[in-house]
C-alpha positions as CSV (number, residue, x, y, z in Angstrom):
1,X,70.7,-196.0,-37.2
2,X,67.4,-197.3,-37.6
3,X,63.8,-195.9,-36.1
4,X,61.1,-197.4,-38.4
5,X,61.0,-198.9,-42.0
6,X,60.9,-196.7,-44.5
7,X,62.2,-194.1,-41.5
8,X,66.4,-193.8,-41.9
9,X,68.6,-191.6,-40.3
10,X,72.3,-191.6,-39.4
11,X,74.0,-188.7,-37.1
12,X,77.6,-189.3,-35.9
13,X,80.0,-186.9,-34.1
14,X,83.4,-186.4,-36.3
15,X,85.5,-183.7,-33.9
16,X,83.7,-180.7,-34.4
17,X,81.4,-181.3,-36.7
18,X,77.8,-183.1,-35.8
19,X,76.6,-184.7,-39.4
20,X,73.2,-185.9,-39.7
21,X,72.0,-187.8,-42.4
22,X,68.8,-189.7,-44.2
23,X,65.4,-188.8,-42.8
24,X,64.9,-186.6,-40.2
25,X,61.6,-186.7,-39.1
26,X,59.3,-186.5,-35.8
27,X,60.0,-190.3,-36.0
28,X,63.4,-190.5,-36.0
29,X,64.6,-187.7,-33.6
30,X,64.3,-189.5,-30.5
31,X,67.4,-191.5,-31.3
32,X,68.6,-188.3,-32.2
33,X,68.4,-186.7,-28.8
34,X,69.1,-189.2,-27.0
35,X,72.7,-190.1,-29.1
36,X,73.3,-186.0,-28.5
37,X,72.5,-186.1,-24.2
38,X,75.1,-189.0,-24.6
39,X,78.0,-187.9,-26.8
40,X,77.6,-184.1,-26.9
41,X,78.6,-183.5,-22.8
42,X,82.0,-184.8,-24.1
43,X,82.1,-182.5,-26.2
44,X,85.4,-179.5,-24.7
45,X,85.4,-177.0,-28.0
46,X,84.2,-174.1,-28.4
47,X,81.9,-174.3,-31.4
48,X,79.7,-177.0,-32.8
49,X,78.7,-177.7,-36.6
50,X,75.9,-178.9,-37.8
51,X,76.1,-180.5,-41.0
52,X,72.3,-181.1,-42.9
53,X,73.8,-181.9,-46.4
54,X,72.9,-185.1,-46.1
55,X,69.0,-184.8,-44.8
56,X,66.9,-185.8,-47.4
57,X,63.6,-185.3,-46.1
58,X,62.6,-183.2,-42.2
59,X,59.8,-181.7,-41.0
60,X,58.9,-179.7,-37.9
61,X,59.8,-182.3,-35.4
62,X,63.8,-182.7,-36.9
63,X,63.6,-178.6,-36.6
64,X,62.6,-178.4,-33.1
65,X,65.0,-181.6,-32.3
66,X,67.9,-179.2,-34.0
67,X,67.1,-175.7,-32.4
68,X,66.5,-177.7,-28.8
69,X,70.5,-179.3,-29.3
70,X,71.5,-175.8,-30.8
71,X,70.3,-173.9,-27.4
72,X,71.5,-176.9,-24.9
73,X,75.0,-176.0,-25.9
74,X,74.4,-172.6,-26.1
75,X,73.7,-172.1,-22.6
76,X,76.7,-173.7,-21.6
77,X,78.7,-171.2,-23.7
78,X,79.3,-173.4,-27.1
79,X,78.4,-171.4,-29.8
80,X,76.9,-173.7,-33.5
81,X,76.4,-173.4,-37.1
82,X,73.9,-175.0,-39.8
83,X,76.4,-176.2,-42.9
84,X,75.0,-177.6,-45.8
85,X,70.9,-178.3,-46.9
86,X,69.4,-178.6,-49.7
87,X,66.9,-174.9,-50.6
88,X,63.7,-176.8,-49.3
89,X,66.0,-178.1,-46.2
90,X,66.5,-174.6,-45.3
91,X,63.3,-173.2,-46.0
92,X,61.9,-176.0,-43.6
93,X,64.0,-174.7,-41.1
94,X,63.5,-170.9,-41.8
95,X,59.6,-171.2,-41.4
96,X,59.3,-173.5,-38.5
97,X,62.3,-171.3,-36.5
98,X,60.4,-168.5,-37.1
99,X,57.3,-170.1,-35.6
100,X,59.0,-171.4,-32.3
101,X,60.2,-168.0,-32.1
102,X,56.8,-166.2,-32.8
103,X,55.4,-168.4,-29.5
104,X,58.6,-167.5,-27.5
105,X,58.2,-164.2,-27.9
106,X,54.4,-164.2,-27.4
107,X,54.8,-165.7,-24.1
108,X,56.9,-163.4,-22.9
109,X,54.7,-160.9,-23.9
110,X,52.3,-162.5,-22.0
111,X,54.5,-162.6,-19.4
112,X,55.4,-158.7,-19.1
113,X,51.9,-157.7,-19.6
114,X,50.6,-159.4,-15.9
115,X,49.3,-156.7,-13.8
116,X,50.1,-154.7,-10.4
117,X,47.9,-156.8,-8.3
118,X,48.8,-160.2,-10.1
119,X,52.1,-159.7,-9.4
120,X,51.6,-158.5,-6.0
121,X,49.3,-161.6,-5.1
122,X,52.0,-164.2,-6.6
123,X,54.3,-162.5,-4.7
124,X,52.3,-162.7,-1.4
125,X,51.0,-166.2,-2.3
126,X,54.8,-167.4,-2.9
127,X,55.8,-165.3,0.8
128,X,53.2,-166.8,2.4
129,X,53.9,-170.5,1.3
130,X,57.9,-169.8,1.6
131,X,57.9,-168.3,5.0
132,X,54.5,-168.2,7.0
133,X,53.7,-171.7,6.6
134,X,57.5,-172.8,7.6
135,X,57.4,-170.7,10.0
136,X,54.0,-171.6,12.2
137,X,55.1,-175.3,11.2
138,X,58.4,-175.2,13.3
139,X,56.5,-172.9,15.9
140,X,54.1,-175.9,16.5
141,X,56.9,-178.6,16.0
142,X,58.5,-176.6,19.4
143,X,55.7,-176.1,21.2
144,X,54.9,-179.9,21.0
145,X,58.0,-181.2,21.8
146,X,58.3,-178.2,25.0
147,X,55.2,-180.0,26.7
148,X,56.0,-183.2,25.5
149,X,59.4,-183.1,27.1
150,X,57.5,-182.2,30.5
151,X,56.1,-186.2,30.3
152,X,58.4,-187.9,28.2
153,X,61.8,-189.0,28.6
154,X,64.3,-186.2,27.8
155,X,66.3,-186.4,25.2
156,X,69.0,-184.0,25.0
157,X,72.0,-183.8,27.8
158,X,72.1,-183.7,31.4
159,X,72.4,-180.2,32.7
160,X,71.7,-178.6,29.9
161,X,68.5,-176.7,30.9
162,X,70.7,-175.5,33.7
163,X,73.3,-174.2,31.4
164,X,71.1,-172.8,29.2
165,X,69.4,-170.5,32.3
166,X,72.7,-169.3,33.1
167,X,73.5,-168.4,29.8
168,X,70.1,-166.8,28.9
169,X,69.2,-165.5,32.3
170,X,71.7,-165.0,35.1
171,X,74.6,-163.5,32.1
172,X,72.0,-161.0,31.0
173,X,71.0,-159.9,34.8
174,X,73.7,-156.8,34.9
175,X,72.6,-155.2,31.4
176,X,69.4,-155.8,32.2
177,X,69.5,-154.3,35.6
178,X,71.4,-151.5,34.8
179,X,69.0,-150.5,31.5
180,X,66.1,-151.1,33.5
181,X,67.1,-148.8,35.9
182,X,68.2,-146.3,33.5
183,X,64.6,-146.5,31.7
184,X,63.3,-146.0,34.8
185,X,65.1,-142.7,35.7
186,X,64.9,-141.1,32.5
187,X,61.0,-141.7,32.5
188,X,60.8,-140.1,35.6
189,X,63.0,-137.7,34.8
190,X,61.2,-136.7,31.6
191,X,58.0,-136.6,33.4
192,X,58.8,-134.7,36.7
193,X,58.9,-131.5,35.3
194,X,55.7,-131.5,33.9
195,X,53.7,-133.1,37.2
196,X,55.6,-130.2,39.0
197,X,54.1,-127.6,37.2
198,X,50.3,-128.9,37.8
199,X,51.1,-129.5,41.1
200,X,50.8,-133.8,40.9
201,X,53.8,-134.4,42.3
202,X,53.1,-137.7,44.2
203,X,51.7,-139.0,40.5
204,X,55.0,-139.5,39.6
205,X,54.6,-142.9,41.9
206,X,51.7,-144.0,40.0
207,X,53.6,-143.4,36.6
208,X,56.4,-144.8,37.6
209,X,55.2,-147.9,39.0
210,X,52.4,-148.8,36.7
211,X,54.6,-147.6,33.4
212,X,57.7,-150.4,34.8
213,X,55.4,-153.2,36.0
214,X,53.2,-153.9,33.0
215,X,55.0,-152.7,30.5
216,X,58.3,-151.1,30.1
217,X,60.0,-153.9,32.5
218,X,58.9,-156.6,30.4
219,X,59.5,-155.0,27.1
220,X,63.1,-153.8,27.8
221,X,63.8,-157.2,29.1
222,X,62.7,-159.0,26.1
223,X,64.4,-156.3,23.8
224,X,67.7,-157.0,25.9
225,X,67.4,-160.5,25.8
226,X,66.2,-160.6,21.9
227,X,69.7,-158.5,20.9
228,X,71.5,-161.3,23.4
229,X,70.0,-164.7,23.4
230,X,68.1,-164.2,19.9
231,X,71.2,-163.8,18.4
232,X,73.1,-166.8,20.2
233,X,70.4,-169.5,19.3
234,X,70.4,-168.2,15.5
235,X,74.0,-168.3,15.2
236,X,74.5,-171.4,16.8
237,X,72.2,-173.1,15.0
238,X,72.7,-171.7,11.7
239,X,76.4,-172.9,12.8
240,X,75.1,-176.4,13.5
241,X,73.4,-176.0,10.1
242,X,76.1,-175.1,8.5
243,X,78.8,-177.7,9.1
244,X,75.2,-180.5,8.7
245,X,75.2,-181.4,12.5
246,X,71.9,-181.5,12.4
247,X,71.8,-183.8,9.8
248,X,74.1,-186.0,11.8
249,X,71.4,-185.7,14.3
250,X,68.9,-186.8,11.8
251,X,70.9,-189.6,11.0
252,X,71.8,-190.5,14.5
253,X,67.5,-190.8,15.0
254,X,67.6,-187.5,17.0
255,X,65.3,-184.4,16.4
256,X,67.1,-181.3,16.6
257,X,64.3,-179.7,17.3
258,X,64.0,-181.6,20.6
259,X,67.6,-181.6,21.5
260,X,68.6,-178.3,20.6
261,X,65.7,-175.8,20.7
262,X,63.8,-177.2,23.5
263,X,66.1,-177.0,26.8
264,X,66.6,-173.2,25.5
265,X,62.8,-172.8,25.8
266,X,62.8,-174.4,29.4
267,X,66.2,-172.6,30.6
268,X,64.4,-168.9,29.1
269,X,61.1,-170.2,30.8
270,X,62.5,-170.5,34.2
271,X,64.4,-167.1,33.9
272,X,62.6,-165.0,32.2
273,X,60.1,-164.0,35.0
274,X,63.1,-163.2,37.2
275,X,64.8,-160.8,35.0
276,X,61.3,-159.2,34.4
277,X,60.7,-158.5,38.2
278,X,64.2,-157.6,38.6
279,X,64.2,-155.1,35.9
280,X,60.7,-153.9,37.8
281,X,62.5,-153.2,40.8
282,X,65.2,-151.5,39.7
283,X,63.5,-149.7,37.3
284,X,60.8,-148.7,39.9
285,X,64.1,-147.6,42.1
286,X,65.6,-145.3,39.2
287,X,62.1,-143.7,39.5
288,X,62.0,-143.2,43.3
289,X,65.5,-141.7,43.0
290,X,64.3,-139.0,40.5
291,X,61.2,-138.4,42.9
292,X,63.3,-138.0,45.8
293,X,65.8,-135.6,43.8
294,X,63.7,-133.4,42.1
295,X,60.4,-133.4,43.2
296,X,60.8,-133.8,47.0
297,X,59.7,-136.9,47.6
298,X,60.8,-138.8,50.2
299,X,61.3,-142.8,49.9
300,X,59.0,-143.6,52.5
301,X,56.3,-141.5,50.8
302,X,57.0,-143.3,47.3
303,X,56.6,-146.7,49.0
304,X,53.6,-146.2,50.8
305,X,52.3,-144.5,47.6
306,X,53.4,-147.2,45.7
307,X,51.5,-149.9,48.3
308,X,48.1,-148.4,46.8
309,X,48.6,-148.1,43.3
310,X,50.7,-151.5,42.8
311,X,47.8,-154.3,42.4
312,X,48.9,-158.1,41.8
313,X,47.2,-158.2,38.4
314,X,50.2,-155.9,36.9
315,X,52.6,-158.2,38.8
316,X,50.9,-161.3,36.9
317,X,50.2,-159.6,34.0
318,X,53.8,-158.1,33.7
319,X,55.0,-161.9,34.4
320,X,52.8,-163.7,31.8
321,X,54.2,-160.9,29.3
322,X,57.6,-162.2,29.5
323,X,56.5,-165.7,29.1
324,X,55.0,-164.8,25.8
325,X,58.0,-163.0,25.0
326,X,60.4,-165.8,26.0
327,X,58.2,-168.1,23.6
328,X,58.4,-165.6,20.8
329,X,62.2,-164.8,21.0
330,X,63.5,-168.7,20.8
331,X,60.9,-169.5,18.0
332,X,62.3,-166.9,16.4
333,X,66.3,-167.4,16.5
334,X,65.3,-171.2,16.2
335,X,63.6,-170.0,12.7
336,X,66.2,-168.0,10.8
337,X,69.2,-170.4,12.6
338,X,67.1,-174.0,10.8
339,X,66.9,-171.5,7.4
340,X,70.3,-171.0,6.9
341,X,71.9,-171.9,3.8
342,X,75.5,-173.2,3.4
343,X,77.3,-170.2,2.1
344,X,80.0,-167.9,4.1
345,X,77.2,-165.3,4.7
346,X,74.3,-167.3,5.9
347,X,75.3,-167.6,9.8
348,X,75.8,-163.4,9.5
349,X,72.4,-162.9,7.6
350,X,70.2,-164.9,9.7
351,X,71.7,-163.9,13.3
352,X,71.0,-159.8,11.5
353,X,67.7,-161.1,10.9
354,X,67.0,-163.0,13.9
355,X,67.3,-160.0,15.9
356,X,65.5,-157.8,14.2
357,X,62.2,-160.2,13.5
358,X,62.1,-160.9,17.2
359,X,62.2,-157.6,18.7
360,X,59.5,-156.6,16.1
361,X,57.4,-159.8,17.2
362,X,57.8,-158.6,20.9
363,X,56.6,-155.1,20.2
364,X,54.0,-156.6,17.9
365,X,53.4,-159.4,20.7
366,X,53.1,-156.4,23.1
367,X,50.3,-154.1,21.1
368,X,48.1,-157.2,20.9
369,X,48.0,-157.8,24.4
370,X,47.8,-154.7,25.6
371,X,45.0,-154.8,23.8
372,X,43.0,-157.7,25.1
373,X,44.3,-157.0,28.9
374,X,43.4,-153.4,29.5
């Protein structure tokens, strides 16, 4: 095999044994490497030699060119040996290994010696690119296609906002009821004894009330529906994921975004504010139970009590609370569902994580507008 005049070299592959011959030299070892990508992946033993009698002349390119073919098949598990070379063959390869090794290990070095805070910031910086950008990317692709669905034509199936309200909103009326008005007893509860012994017991109306309407009744609701519907979307999607129905979509010119994300966001849209006022009103009815059991208070007393303490902008506010929520909970499950990856574990990883993310984001969601509200 011929690179140049004046430039020879001859490598051939006799069973296990790779012989190389004539000049090896930075201008010859491009055959070199590219005969070895060819022949050497057919190569099934478990060692390699590497026979330099017959170099005559090399310099640092033929050394790199056999130390880069001496690690390729080391990483996949086949070990090599150098047989043969003249002294000053040898010593060529000696000094220049030595070398290559030198600015390995220097690097490294390099490497272990970054700091705290450089770490930390890659880290961040790599967190930030991997997750927060993806993230606030799908969050805008939904929100697009939620309004554009509202003048577009629809395209995902008939009835399918229906089903997903029943699925997201009536299944989840009974355990949401039923906490609600737990939440709402126990608060009262907890709170009775102390309003007793100052004497305030018809405060335990304004506590009551206020406490359910703007804020515990859309927070337990959201929580509830987080652990139920938060879950669903992720799995199912992650499922869709999974077995690449959504890349059937894709191929098929639908967006899954559109067909599968979006009439969850309208069916949890339409529901949401009813199992937020119904959680209100049972929660509110857990509390009037406690007031009338403990602290003397009779029904009709709590309701007109309740007439001048309840104002329409804790109704509204409670209302536009678990529209937010709703928002936050689908993005959410629609998140970790589109990032699952195609192993056994990744439907039962992202569902965990679904849950958890969007019942911090509510409670998150929650403190900031509290904030801006009151």
């Amino acid at each position: 095999m011929s690179d140049s005049p004046g430039q020879q070299s001859r490598y051939f592959l006799r069973g296990e044994v790779l012989e190389i011959d004539g000049d090896f030299t930075f201008r010859t070892i491009h055959g070199f490497i590219q005969y070895c990508r060819k022949t050497l992946p057919q190569f099934s033993g478990e060692h390699l030699t590497i026979d330099i009698e017959g170099i005559r002349s090399m310099d640092s390119g033929g050394v790199t060119a056999i130390n880069f073919i001496r690690k390729d098949l080391e990483k996949r598990g086949i070990g090599t040996t150098l047989s043969g070379g003249s002294s000053r063959t040898r010593k060529k390869l000696d000094v220049f290994s030595e070398a290559e090794a030198g600015i390995e290990e220097e690097s490294e070095e390099l490497v272990r010696k970054a700091g705290y805070f450089e770490k930390l910031g890659k880290r961040s910086a790599e967190i930030f690119n991997k997750y927060v950008t993806s993230f606030f990317k799908l969050m805008s692709e939904i929100t697009y296609w939620t309004f554009a669905g509202l003048f577009t034509k629809r395209a995902y199936r008939k009835g399918e906002v229906s089903n997903q309200a029943v699925l997201m909103g009536v299944n989840a009326a009974l355990i949401v009821g039923m906490m609600s008005f737990i939440i709402g007893l126990v608060l009262a509860l907890q709170s009775a004894a102390q309003l007793r012994s100052f004497g305030a017991n018809i405060y335990i109306v304004d506590l009551t009330v206020i406490a359910m309407m703007s804020e515990m009744g859309p927070l337990i609701t959201a929580i509830m529906v987080a652990g139920r519907s938060g879950s669903s979307i992720a799995a199912e999607i992650a499922t869709m994921k999974v077995t690449s129905e959504t890349d059937a979509l894709k191929t098929m010119g639908v967006i899954p975004v559109r067909f599968i994300v979006v009439p969850k966001m309208y069916g949890g849209l339409l529901t949401m504010p009813f199992l937020t006022i119904l959680a209100d009103v049972l929660g509110i009815m857990g509390g009037m139970l406690i007031a009338g059991a403990y602290l003397d208070i009779a029904p009709v007393v709590f309701l007109n009590r309740m007439g001048d303490v309840l104002y329409l902008r804790d109704i509204i506010f409670g209302v536009v609370k678990s529209l937010v929520f709703i928002y936050l909970i689908v993005i959410s499950g629609s998140y970790f569902g589109f990032s699952a990856s195609k192993v056994d574990s990744g439907v039962g990883r992202v569902t965990t994580s679904a849950v958890v993310f969007s019942i911090a984001l509510v409670i998150f969601a929650d403190s900031i507008m509290g904030l801006f509200f009151y």
